[in-house]
N, CA, C and O atoms as a Tinker XYZ file with bonds, in Angstrom:
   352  protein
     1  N    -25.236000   79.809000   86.946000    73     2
     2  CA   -26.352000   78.959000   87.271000    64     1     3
     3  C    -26.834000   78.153000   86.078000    63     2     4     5
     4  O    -27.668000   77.257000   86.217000    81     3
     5  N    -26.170000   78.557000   84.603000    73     3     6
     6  CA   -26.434000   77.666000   83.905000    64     5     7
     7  C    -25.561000   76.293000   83.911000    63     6     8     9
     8  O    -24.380000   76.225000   84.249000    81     7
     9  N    -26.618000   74.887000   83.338000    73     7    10
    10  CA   -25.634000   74.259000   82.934000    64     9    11
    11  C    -25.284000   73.623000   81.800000    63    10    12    13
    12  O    -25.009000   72.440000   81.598000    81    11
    13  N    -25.345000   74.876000   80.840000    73    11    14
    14  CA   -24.707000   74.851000   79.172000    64    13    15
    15  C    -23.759000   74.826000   79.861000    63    14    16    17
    16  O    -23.941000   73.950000   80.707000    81    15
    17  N    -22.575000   75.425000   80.023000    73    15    18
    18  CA   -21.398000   75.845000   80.251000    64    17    19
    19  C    -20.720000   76.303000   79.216000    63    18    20    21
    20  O    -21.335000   77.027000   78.432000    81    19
    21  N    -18.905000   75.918000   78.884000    73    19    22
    22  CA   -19.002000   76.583000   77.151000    64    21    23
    23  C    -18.743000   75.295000   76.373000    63    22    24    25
    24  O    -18.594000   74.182000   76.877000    81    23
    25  N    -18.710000   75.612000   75.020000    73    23    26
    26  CA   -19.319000   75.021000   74.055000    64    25    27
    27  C    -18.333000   73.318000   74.062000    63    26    28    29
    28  O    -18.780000   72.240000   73.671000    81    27
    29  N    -17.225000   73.532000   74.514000    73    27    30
    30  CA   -16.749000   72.258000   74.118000    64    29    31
    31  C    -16.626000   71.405000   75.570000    63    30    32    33
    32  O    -16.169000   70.262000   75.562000    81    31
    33  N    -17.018000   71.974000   76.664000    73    31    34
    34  CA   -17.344000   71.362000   77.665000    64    33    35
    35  C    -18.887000   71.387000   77.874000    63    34    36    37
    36  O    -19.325000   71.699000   78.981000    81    35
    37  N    -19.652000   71.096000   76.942000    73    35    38
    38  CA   -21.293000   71.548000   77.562000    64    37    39
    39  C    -21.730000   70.059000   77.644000    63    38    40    41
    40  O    -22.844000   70.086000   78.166000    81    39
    41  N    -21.405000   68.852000   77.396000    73    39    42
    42  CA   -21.987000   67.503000   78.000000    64    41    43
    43  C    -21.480000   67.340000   78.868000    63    42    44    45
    44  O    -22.284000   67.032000   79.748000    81    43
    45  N    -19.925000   67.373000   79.412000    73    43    46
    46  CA   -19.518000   67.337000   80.359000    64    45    47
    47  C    -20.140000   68.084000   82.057000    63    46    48    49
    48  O    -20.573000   67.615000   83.110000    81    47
    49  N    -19.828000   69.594000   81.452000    73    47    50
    50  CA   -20.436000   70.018000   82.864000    64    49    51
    51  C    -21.989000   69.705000   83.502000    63    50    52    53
    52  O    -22.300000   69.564000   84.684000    81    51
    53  N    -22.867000   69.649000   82.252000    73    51    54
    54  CA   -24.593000   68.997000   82.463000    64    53    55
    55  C    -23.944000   67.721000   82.670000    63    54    56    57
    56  O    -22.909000   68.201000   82.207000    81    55
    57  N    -23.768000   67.101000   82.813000    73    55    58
    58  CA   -23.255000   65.518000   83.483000    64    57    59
    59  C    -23.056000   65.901000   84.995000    63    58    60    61
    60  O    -23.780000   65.436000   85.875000    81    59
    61  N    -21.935000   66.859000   85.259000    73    59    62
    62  CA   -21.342000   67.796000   86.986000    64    61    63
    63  C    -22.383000   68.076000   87.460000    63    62    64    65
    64  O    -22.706000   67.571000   88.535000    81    63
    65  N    -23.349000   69.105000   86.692000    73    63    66
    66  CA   -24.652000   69.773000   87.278000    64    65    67
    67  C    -25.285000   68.611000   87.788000    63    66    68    69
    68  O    -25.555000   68.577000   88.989000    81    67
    69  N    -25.524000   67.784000   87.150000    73    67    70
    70  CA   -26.561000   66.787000   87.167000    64    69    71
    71  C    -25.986000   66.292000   88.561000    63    70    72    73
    72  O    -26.927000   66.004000   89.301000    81    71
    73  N    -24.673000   66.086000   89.201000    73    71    74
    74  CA   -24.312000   65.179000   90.693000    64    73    75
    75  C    -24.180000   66.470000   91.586000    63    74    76    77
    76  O    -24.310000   66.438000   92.810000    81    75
    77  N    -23.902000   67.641000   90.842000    73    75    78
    78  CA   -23.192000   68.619000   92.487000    64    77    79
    79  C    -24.033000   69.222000   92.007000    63    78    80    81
    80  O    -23.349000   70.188000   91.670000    81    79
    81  N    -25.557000   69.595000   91.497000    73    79    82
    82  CA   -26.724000   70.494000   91.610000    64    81    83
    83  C    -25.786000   72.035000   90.929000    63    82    84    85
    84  O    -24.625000   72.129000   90.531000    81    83
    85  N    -26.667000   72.861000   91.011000    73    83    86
    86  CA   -26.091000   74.101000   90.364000    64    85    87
    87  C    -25.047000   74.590000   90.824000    63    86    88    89
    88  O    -24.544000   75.406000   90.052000    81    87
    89  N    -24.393000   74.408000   91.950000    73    87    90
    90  CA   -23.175000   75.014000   92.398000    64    89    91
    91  C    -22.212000   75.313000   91.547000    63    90    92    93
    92  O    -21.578000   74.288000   91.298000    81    91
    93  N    -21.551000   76.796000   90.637000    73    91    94
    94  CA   -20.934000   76.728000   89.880000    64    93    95
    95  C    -19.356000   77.014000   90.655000    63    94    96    97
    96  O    -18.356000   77.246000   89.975000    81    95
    97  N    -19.335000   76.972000   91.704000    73    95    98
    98  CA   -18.258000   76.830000   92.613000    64    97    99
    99  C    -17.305000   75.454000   92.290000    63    98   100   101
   100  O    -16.106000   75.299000   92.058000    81    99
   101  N    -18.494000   74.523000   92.401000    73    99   102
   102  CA   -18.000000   73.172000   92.850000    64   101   103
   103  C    -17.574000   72.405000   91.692000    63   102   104   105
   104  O    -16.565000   71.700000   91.666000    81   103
   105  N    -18.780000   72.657000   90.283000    73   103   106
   106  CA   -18.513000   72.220000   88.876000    64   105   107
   107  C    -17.158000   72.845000   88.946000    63   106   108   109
   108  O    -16.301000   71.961000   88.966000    81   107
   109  N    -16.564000   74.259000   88.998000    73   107   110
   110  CA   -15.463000   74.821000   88.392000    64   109   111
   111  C    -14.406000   74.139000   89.092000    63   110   112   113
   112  O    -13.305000   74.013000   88.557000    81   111
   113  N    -14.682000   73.616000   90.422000    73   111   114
   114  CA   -13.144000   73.411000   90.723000    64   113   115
   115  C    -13.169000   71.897000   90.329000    63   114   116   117
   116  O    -12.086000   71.350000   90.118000    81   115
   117  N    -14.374000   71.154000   90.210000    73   115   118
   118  CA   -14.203000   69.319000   89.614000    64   117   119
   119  C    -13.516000   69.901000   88.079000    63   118   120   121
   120  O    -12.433000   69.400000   87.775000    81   119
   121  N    -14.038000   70.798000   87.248000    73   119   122
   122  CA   -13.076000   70.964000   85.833000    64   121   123
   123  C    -12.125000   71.209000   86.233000    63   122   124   125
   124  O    -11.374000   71.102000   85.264000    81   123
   125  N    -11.407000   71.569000   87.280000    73   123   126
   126  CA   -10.156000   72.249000   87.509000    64   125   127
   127  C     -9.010000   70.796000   87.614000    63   126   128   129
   128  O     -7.869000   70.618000   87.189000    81   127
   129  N    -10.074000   69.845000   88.479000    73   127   130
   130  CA    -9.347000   68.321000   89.035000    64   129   131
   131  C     -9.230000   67.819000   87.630000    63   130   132   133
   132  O     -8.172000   67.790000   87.001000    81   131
   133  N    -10.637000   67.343000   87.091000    73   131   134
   134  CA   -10.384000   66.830000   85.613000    64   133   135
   135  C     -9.352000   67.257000   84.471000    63   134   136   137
   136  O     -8.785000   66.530000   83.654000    81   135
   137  N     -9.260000   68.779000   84.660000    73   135   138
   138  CA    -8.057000   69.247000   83.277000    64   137   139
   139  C     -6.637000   68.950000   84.332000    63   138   140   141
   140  O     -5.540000   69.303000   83.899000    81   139
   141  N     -6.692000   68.557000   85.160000    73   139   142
   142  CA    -5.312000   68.210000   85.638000    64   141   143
   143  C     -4.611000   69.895000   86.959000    63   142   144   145
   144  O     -3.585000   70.098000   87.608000    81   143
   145  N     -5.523000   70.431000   86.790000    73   143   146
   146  CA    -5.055000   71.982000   87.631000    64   145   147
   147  C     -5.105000   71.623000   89.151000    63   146   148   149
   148  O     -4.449000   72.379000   89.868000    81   147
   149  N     -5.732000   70.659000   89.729000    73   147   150
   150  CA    -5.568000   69.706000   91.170000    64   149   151
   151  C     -5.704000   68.631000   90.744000    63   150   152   153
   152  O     -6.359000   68.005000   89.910000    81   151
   153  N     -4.380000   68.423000   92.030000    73   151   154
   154  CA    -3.677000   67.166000   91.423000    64   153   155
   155  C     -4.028000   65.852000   92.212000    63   154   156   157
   156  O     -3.606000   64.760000   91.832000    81   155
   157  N     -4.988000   66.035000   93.565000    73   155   158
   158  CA    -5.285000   65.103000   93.751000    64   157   159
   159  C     -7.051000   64.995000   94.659000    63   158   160   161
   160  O     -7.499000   65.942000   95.305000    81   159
   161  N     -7.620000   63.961000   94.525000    73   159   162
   162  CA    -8.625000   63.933000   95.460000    64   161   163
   163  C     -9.196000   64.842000   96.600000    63   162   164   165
   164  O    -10.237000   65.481000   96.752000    81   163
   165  N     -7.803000   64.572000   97.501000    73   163   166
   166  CA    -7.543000   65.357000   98.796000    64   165   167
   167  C     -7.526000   66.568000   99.062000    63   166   168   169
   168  O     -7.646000   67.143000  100.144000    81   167
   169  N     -7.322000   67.073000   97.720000    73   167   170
   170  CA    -7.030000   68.562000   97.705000    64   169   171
   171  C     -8.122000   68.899000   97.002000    63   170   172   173
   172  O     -8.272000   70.092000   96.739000    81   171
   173  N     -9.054000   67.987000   96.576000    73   171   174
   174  CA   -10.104000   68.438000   95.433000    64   173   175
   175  C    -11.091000   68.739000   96.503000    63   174   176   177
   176  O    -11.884000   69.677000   96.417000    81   175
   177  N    -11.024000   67.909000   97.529000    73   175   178
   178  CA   -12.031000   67.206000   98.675000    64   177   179
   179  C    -11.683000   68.826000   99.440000    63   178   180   181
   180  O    -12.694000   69.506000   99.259000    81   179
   181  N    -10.952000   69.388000   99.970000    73   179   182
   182  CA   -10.376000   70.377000  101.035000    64   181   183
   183  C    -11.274000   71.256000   99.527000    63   182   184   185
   184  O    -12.466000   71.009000   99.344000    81   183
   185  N    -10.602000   72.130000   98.685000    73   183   186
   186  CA   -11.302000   73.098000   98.241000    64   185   187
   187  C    -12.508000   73.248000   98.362000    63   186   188   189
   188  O    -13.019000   74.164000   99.007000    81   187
   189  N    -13.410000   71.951000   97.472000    73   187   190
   190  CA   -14.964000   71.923000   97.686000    64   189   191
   191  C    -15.206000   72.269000   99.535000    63   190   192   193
   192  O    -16.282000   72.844000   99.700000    81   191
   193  N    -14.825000   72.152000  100.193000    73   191   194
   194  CA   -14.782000   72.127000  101.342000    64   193   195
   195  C    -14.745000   73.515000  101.721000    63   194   196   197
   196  O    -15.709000   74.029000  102.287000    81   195
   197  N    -13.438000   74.314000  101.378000    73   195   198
   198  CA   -13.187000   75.791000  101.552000    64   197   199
   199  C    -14.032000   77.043000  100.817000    63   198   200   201
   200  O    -14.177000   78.210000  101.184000    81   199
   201  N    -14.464000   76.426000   99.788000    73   199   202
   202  CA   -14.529000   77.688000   98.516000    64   201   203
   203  C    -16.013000   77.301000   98.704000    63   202   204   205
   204  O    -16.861000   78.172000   98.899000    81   203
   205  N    -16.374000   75.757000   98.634000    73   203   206
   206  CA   -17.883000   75.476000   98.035000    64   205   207
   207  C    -18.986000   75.209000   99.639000    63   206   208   209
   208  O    -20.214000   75.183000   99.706000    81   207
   209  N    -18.191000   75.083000  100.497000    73   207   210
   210  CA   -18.779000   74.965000  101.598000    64   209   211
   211  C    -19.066000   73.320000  101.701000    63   210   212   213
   212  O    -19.400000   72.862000  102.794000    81   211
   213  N    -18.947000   72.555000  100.693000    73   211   214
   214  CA   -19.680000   71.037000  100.497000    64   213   215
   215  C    -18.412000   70.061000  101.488000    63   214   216   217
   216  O    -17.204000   70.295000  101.448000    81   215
   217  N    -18.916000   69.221000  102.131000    73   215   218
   218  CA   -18.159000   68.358000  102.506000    64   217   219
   219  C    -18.337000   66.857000  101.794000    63   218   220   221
   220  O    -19.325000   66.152000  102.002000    81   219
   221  N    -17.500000   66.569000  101.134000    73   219   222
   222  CA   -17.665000   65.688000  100.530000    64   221   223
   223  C    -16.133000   64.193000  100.381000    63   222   224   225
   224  O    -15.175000   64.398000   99.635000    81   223
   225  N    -16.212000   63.277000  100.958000    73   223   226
   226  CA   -15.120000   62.292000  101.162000    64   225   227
   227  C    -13.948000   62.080000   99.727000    63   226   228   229
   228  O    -14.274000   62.252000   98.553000    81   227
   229  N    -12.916000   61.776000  100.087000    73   227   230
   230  CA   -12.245000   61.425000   99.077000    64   229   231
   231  C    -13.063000   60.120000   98.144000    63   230   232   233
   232  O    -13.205000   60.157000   96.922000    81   231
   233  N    -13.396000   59.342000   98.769000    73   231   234
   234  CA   -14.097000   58.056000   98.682000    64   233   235
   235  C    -15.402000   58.336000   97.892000    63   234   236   237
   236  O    -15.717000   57.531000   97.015000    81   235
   237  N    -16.219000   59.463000   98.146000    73   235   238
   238  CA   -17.167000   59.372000   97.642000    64   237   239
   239  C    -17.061000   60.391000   96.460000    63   238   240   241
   240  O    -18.027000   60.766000   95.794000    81   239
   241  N    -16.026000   60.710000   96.319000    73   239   242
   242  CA   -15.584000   62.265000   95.157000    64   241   243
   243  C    -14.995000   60.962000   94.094000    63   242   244   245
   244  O    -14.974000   61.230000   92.893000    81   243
   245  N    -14.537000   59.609000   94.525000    73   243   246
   246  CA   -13.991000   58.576000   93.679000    64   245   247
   247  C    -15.183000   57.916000   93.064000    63   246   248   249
   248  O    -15.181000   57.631000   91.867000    81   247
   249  N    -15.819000   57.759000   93.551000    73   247   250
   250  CA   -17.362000   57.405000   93.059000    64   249   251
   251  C    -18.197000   58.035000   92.254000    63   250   252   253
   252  O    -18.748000   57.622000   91.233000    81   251
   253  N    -18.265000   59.222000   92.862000    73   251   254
   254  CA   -19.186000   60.015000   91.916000    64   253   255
   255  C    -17.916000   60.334000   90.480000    63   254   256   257
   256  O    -18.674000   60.240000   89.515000    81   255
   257  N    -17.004000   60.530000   90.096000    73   255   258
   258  CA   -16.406000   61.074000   89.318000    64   257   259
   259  C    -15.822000   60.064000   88.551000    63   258   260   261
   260  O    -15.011000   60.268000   87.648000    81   259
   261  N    -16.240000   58.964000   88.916000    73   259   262
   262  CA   -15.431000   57.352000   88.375000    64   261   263
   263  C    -16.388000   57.289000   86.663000    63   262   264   265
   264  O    -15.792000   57.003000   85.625000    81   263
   265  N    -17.404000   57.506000   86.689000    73   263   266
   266  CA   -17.766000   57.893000   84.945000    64   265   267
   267  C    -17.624000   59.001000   84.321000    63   266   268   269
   268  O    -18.067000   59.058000   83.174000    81   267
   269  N    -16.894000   60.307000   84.976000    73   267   270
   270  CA   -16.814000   61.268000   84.908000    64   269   271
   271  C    -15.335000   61.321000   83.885000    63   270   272   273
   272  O    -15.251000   61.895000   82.800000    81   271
   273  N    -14.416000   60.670000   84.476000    73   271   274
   274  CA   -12.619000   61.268000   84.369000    64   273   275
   275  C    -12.491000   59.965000   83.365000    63   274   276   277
   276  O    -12.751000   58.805000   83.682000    81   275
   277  N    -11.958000   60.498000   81.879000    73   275   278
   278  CA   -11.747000   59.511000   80.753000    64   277   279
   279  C    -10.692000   58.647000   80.539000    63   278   280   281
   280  O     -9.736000   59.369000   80.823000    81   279
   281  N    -10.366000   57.878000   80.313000    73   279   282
   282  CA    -9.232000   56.873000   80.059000    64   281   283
   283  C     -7.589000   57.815000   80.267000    63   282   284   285
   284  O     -6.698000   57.614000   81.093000    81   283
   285  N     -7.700000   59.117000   78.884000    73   283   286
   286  CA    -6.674000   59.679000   79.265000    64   285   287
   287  C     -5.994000   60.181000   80.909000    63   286   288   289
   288  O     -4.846000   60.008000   81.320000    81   287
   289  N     -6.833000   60.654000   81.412000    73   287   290
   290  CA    -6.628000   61.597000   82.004000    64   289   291
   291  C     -6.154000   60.457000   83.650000    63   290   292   293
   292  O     -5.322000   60.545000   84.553000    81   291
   293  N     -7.324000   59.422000   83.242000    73   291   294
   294  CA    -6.566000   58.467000   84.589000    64   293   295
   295  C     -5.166000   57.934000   84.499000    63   294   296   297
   296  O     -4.243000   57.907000   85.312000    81   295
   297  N     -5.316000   57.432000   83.005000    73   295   298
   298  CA    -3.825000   57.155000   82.989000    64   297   299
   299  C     -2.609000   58.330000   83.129000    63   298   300   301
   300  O     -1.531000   58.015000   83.633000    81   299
   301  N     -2.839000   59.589000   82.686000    73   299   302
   302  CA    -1.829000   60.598000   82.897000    64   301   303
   303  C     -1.553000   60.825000   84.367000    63   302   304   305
   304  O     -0.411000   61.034000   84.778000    81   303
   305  N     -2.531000   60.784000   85.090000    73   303   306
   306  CA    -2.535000   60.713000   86.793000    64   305   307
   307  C     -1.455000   59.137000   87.660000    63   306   308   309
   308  O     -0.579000   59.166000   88.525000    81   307
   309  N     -1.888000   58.338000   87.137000    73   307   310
   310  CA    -1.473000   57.280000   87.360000    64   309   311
   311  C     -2.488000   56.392000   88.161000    63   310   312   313
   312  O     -2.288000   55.642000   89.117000    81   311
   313  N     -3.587000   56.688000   87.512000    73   311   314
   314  CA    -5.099000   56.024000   88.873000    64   313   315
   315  C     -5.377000   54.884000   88.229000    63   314   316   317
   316  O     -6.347000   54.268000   88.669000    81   315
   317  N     -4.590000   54.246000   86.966000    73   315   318
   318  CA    -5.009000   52.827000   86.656000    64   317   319
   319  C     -4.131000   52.082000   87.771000    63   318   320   321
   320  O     -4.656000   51.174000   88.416000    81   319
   321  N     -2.692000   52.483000   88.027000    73   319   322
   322  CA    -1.518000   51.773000   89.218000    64   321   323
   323  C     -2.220000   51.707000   90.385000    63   322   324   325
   324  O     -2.282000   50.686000   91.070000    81   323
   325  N     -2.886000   52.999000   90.714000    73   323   326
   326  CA    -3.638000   53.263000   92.535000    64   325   327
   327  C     -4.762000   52.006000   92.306000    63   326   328   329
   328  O     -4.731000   51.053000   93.084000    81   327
   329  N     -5.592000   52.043000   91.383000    73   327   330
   330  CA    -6.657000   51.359000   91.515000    64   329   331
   331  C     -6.577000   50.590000   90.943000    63   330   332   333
   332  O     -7.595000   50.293000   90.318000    81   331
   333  N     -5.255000   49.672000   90.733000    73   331   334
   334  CA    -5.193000   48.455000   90.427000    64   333   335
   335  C     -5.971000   46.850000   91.136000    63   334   336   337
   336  O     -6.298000   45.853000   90.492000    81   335
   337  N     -6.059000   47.021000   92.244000    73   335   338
   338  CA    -6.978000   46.302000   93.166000    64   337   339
   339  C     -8.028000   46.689000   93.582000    63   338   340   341
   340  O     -8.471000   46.095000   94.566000    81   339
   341  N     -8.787000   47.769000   93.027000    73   339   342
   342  CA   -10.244000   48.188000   93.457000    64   341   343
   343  C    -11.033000   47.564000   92.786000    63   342   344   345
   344  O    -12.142000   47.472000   93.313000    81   343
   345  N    -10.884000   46.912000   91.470000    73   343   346
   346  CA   -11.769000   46.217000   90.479000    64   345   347
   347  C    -12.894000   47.031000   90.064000    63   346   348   349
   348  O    -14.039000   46.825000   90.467000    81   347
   349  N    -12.579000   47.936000   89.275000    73   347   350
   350  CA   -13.376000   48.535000   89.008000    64   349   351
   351  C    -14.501000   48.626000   87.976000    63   350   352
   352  O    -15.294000   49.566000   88.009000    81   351
């Protein structure tokens, strides 16, 4: 229920807390999407769904997490190619 979290993720997850409220369900599995451990939206969208109870759209998990996920990590995904025409 805190949201220090640990030490080298503690701006990050108070950033999570701050959109998905205390749920440490839901923060753990968005770190799980962000370090690359789910590999996509869809499946990020179904867990929060299974584990966290939250229903939440692919569409709007792209939104909320669009200041969230850093240069690296989009490009290692390949979400600069997907969202080449979203203008972001």
């Amino acid at each position: 229920m805190s949201s220090s979290g640990n030490d080298t993720n503690q701006g990050k997850e108070t950033a999570l807390d701050e959109g998905f409220g205390e749920d440490s369900v839901a923060v753990r599995l968005i770190e799980d999407y962000l370090e690359g451990k789910i590999t996509s939206l869809i499946d990020l969208s179904q867990l929060l769904k299974d584990e966290a109870g939250l229903i939440i759209s692919k569409s709007t998990l792209a939104r909320r997490l669009k200041g969230k996920v850093n240069v690296k990590i989009r490009r290692k995904r390949g979400y600069h190619q997907r969202r080449a025409g979203a203008d972001e």
